[in-house]
N, C-alpha and C positions, 0 to 999 in steps of 0.2 A: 191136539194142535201143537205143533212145532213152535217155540221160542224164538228161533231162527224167522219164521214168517211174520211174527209182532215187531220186529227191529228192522224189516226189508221195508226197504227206499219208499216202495208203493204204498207202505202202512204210515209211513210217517208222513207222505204226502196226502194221505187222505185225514190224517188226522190234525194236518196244519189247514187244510182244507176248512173242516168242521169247526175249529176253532176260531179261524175270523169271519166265517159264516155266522157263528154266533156273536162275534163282539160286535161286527158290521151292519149285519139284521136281525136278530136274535134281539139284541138290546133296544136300540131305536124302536123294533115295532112292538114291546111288550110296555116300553114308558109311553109311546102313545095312544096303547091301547089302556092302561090306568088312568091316567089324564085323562083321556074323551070318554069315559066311561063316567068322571065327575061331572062333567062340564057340555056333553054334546049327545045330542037325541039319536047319533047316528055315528057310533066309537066304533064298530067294524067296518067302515067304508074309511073311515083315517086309519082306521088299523091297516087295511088292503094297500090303499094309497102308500103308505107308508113302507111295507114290507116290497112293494115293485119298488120304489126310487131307491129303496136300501139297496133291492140286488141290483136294480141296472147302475146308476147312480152311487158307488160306496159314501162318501163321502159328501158332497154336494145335495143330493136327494134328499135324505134324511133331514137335513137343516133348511132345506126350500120347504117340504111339506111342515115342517113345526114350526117356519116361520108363518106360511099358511094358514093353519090350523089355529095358532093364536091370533090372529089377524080376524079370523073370522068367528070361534066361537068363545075364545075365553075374551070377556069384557069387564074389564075390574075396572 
């Protein structure tokens, strides 16, 4: 593999790509799946939840379902 193809436009768009894929959903839906895993009889359906509003939703989603999600299962 060519050097030249690691530093082309299309590599570093996929790789800006994959990077706030993971800061955007990646992150959000692995803290709420640790969290409902303590706290909730059913931490893969907030995980799921969680991982759609991250992709449709960057920003807003994420913070609707963990306002959600504390609302309804963590009671301290």
């Amino acid at each position: 593999m060519s050097l030249a193809l690691l530093a082309s436009p299309q590599a570093e768009m996929l790789s800006a790509f994959v990077i706030v894929g993971v800061l955007l959903v990646g992150i959000p839906t692995v803290g709420i799946y640790r969290d409902a895993s303590a706290h909730s009889p059913r931490p893969v359906t907030w995980t799921a939840a969680m991982a759609v509003a991250a992709a449709v939703v960057p920003l807003l989603g994420p913070l609707g379902v963990w306002f959600l999600y504390t609302s309804v299962e963590v009671r301290r």
